[in-house]
C-alpha positions as CSV (number, residue, x, y, z in Angstrom):
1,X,0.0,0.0,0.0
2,X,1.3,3.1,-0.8
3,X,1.5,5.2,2.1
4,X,0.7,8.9,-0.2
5,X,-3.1,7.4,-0.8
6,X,-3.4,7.3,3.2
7,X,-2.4,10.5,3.4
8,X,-4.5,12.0,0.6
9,X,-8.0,10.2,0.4
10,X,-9.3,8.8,2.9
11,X,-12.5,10.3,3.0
12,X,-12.9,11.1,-0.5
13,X,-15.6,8.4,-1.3
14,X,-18.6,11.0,0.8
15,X,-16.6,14.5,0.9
16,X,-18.4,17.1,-1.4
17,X,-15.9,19.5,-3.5
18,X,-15.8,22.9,-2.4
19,X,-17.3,25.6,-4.3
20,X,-14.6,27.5,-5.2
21,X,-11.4,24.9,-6.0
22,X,-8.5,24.5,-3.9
23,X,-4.9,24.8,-5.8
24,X,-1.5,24.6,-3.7
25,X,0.2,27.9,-3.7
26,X,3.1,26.7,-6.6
27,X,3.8,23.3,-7.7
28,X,6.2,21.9,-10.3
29,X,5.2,18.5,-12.3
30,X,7.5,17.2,-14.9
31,X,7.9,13.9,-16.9
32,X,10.7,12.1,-16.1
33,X,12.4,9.1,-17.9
34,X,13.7,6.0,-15.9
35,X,17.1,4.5,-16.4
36,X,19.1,1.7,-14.8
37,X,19.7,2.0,-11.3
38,X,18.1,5.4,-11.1
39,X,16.2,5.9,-7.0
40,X,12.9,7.5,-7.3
41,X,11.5,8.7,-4.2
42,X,7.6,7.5,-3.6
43,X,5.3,10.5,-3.6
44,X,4.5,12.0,0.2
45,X,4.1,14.5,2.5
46,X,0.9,16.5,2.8
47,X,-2.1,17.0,5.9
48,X,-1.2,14.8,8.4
49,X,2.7,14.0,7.8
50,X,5.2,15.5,8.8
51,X,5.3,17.6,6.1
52,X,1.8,18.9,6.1
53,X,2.5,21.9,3.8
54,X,4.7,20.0,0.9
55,X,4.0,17.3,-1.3
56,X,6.8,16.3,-3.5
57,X,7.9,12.7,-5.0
58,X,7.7,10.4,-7.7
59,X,4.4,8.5,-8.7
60,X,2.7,7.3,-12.5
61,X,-0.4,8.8,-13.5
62,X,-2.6,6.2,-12.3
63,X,-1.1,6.7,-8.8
64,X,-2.5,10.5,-8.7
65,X,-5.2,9.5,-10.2
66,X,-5.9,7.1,-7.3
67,X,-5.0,9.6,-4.8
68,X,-6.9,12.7,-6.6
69,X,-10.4,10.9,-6.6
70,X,-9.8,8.3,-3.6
71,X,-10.5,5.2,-5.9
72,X,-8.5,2.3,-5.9
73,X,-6.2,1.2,-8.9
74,X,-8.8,-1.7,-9.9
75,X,-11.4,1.3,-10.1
76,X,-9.5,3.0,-12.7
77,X,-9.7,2.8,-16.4
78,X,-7.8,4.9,-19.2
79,X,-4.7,4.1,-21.4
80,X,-2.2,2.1,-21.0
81,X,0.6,4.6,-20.7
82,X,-0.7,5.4,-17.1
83,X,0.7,2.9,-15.3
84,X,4.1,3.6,-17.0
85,X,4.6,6.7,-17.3
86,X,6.3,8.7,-14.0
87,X,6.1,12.2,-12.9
88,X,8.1,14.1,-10.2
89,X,6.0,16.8,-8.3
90,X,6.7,19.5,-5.5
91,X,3.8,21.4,-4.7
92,X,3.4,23.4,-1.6
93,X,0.1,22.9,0.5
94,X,-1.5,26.0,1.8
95,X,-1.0,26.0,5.9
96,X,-4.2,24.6,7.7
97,X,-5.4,22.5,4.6
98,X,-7.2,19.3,5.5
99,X,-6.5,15.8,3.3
100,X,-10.3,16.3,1.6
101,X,-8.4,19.9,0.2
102,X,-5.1,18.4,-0.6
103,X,-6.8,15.9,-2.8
104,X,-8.8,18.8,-4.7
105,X,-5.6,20.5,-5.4
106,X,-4.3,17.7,-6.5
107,X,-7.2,17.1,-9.1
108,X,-7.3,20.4,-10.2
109,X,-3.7,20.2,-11.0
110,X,-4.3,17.3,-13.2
111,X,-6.7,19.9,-14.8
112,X,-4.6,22.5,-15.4
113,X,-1.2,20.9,-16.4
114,X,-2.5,17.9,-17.9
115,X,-6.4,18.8,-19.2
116,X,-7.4,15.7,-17.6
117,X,-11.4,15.2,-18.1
118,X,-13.0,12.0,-16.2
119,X,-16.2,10.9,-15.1
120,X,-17.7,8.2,-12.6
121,X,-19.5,5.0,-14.1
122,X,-21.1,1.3,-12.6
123,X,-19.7,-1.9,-14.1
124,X,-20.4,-5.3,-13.6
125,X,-16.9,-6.6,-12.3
126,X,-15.3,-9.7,-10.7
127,X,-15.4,-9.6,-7.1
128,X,-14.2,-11.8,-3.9
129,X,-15.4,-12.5,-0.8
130,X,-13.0,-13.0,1.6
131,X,-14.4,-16.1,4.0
132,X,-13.1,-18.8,7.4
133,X,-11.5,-21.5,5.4
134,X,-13.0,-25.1,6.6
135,X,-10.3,-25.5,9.5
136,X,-10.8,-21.8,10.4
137,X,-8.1,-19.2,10.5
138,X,-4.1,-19.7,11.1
139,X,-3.9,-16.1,12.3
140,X,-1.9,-15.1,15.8
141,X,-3.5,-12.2,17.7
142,X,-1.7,-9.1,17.6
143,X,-0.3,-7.6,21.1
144,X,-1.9,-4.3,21.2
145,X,1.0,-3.0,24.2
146,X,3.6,-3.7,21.0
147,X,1.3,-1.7,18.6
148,X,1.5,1.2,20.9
149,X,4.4,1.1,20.8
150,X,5.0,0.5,16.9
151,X,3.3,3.9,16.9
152,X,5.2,5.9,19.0
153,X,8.0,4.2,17.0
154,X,7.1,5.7,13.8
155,X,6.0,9.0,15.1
156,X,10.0,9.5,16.3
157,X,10.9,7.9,12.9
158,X,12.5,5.1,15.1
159,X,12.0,2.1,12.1
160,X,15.2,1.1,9.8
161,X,14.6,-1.4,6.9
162,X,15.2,-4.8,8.2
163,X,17.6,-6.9,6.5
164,X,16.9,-9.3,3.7
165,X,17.8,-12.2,3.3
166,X,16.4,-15.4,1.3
167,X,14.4,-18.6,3.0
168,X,15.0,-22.2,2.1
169,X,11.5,-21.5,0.9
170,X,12.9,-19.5,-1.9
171,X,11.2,-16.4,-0.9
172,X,12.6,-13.6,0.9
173,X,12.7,-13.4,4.5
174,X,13.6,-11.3,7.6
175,X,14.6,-11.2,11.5
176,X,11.7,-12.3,13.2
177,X,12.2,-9.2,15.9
178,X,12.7,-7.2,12.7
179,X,10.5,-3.8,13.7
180,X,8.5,-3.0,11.1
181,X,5.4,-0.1,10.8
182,X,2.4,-2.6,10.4
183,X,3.2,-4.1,6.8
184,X,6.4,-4.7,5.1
185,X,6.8,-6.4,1.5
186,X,9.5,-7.6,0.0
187,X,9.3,-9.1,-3.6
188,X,11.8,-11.4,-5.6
189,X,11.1,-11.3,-9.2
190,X,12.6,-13.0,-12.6
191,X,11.8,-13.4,-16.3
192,X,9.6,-15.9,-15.1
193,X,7.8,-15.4,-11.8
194,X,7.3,-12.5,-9.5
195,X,7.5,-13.8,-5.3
196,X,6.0,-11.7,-3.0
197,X,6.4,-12.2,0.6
198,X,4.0,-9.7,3.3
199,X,4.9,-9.9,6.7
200,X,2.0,-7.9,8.5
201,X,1.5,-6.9,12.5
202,X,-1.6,-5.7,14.0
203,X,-3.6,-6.0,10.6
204,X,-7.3,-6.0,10.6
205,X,-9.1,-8.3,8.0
206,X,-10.4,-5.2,6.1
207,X,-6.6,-4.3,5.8
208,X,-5.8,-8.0,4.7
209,X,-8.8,-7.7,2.3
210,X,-7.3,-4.6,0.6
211,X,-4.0,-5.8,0.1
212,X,-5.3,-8.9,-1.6
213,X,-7.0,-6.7,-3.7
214,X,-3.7,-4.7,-4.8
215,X,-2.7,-8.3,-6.1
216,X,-5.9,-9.5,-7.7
217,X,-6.7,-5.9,-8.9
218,X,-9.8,-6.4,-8.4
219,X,-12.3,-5.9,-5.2
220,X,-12.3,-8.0,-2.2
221,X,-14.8,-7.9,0.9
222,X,-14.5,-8.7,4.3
223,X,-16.8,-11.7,5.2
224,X,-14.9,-13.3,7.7
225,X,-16.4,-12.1,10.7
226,X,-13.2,-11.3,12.3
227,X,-13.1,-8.4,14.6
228,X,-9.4,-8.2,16.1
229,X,-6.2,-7.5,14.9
230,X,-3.6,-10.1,13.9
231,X,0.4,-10.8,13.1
232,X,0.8,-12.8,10.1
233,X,2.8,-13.6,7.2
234,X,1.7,-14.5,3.2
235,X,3.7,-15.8,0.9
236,X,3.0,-16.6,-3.2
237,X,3.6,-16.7,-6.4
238,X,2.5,-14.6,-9.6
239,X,3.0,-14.5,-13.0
240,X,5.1,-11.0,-13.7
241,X,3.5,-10.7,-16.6
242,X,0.1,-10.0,-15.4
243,X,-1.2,-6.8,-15.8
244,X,-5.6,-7.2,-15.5
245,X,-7.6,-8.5,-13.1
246,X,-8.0,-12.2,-12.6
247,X,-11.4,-14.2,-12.6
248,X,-9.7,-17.3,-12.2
249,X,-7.1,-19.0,-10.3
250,X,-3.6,-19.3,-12.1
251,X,-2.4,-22.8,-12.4
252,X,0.9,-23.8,-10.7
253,X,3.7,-25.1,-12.4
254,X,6.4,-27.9,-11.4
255,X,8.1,-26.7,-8.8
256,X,6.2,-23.2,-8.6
257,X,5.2,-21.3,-5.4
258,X,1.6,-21.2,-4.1
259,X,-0.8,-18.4,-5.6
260,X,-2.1,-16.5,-3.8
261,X,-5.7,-18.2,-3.5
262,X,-3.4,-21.1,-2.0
263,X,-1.3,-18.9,0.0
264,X,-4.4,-17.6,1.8
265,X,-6.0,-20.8,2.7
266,X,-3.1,-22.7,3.7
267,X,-1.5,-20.3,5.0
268,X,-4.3,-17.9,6.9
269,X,-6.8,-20.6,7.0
270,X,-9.0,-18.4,5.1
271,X,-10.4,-18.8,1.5
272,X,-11.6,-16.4,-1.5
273,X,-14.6,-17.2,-3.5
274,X,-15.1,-15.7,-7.0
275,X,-18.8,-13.6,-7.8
276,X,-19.4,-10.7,-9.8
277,X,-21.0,-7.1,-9.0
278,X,-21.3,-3.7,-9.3
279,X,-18.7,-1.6,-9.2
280,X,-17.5,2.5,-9.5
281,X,-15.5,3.4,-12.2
282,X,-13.7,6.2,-12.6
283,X,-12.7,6.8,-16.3
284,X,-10.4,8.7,-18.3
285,X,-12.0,10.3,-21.5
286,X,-8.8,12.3,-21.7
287,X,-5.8,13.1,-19.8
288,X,-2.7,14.8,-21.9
289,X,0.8,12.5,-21.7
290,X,3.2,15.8,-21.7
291,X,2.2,17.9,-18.9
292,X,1.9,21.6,-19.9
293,X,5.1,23.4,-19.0
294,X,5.3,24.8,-15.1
């Protein structure tokens, strides 16, 4: 999860634009091009950090997108170039602005530099419900003293990567004291498959259900009916080359990893069953692929 969209639209989905649109007092957006062993720096900052009054960072067009109308990346559609395409902004955040107005600004600087136009549509989409598997769940409570103080961790900025090393399982592990700030996720990938390892503390199943949906890319609800918070880790396999939602299962290989359907019922005791329903769009009818000069 990216932490920007935290910090940008959370309450998005019910918050009525203002009448007279919010811009940051000067921001800078350009195009940049990725090369080899080039560090981007993940769009952040903004209400609530500790940078309330600048955003600046790197992101791709579907990222702002995500964080300018609060939708996740499953609930966008345009071309393909927005996934791909990466853009450094700096913007500075008028003093006292709330997340509800940083997320205006940031739409109306889509607007203005990029003449994006989008509307809001309902479409029939595959969806999964996230259920107790038949054993019930593998999960281990969290300890809510050690969240507390996880949190007063990260306020201070107390947490260092962990280090990195590789399982005999063949996916990447770490410490098990590591310290980490709720999730961390560490991928290996090849020509051939993509490994993704999530270790997680204090998660809730809503939080579980959305990160499975970053993977499916497509929704998934909460129907276990579990109310607490839990440590746990999920490990799986995916094809690299996958780039839509799936409505199916991906069949294993010799000598491949578990999917992620497998993953979560061996390894969470829970399961994920396949329907299809309704769901918000937001679509692109046209957003430029140059942004206009700053």
């Amino acid at each position: 999860m990216i932490r920007a969209a935290i910090l940008l639209a959370c309450a998005l989905a019910s918050a009525a634009q203002s009448e007279t649109p919010q811009t940051f007092e000067a921001a800078s957006i350009k195009q940049i091009v990725l090369t080899l062993g080039r560090r981007l720096t993940p769009l952040d900052g903004g209400p609530g950090t500790k940078s309330p009054t600048r955003l600046a960072g790197t992101a791709n067009m579907k990222t702002l997108l995500r964080l300018a109308y609060g939708v996740k990346p499953y609930q966008v559609s345009g071309p393909a170039w927005i996934d791909t395409e990466t853009f450094e902004i700096a913007a500075i955040v008028p003093a006292g602005a709330s997340k509800v107005q940083a997320a205006e600004m940031l739409r109306e600087l889509l607007v203005e530099r990029f003449h994006l136009a989008a509307h809001r549509e309902t479409r029939r989409m595959p969806t999964y419900v996230l259920l107790l598997g038949r054993d019930g769940p593998k999960l281990r409570e969290a300890n809510p003293a050690a969240e507390e103080d996880e949190e007063k961790a990260r306020a201070a900025g107390g947490f260092q990567r962990p280090r990195v090393t590789m399982g005999p399982d063949g996916f990447p592990q770490i410490p098990a004291d590591a310290r980490i700030p709720g999730t961390f996720t560490v991928a290996l990938s090849s020509a051939e498959f993509l490994r993704t390892k999530l270790f997680a503390r204090h998660q809730n199943m809503d939080e579980l259900s959305g990160t499975i949906a970053e993977y499916l890319k497509c929704p998934v609800v909460d129907q276990t009916g579990l109310t607490g918070k839990y440590d746990f880790t999920l490990a799986f396999e995916s094809d690299p080359q996958e780039t839509t939602e799936r409505t199916q299962p991906r069949a294993a290989s010799e000598n491949a990893g578990p999917t992620i359907f497998t993953a979560v019922q061996e390894q969470l005791g829970l399961k994920l069953e396949s329907q299809r329903g309704p769901i918000e769009i937001l679509v692109v009818d046209r957003v430029d692929r140059v942004p206009a000069q700053n």
